[in-house]
Structure formats: C-alpha cells, structure tokens
N, C-alpha and C positions, 0 to 999 in steps of 0.2 A: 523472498522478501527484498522489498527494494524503500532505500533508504530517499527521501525526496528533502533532502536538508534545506531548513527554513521553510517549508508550506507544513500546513499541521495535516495531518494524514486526512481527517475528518473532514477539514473542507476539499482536497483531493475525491473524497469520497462520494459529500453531498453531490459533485460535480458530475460523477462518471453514474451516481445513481439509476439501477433499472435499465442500465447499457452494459454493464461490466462487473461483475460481481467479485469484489476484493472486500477485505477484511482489517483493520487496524490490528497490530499487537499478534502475538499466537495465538492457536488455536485452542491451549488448554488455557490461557485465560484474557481471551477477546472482550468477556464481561466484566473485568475487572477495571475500575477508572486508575490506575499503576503501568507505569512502565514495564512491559515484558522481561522478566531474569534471563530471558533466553539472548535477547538483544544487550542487553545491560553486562550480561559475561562475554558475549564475542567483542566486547569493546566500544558500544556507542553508548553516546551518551545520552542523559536524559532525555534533549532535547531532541534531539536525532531519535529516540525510541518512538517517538509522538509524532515524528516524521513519516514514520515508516509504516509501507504496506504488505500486506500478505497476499500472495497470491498461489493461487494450485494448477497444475499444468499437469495431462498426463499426456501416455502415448497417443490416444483418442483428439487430443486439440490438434487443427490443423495450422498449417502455417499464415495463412487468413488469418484466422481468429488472432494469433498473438499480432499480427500487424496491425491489426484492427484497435486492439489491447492497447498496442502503442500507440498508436495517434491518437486516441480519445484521452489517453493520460498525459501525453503533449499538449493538446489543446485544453485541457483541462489545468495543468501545469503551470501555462503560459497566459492563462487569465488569472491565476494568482501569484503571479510573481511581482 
C-alpha cells in the first residue's frame, strides 16, 4: 500500500486505468465508500486513507514490470499534482 498524500487515489487510478491494475482501500473492503480500519489503526488519516493505493506483487513479477509500475504512477502522479 502506498500512501500518495493529497491526490485522491481514484483519480491516480482513472489515470493508470487498463495499464496497471491497482485497487483503493483493502481487499476485504474495496467496495465499501469508508476509509480502510486497516489504514486508519496503522496511523493515517482519513484523508491520507483515500489517498492510498493497493497494490500485489509476487515472486512471479519481474523487475520490469514494477519499473514500469513506477513510472506510469509518476506520470500519472505528476499530472495531478
């Protein structure tokens, strides 16, 4: 999970859409319109929770892929800033 403090996750999201498959909030409640309990106990705040992305990585991703990961959420990033 990575915290993008001040852009709302969702426009992060619409951005990277059908390039990069990331998720707002956790996985047990992605469909909930509420701030994550999970983010909200490790310490952030509301608005920092609606900042924030999810993302899954296993051993199978290579190191390509997350550089790739990064610069589309850099450039995606940096047009909403």
């Amino acid at each position: 999970n990575i915290c993008f403090s001040g852009i709302k996750a969702d426009a992060i999201i619409a951005k990277v859409n059908h390039k990069l498959c990331v998720a707002a909030g956790s996985a047990c409640t992605s469909a909930l319109a509420q701030p994550s309990h999970v983010l909200k106990a490790m310490g952030l705040s509301e608005a920092d929770c609606y900042s924030s992305i999810r993302f899954c990585l296993g051993k199978q991703n290579t190191e390509q892929e997350i550089d790739t990961a990064l610069a589309l959420l850099k450039e995606a990033t940096e047009k909403l800033v």
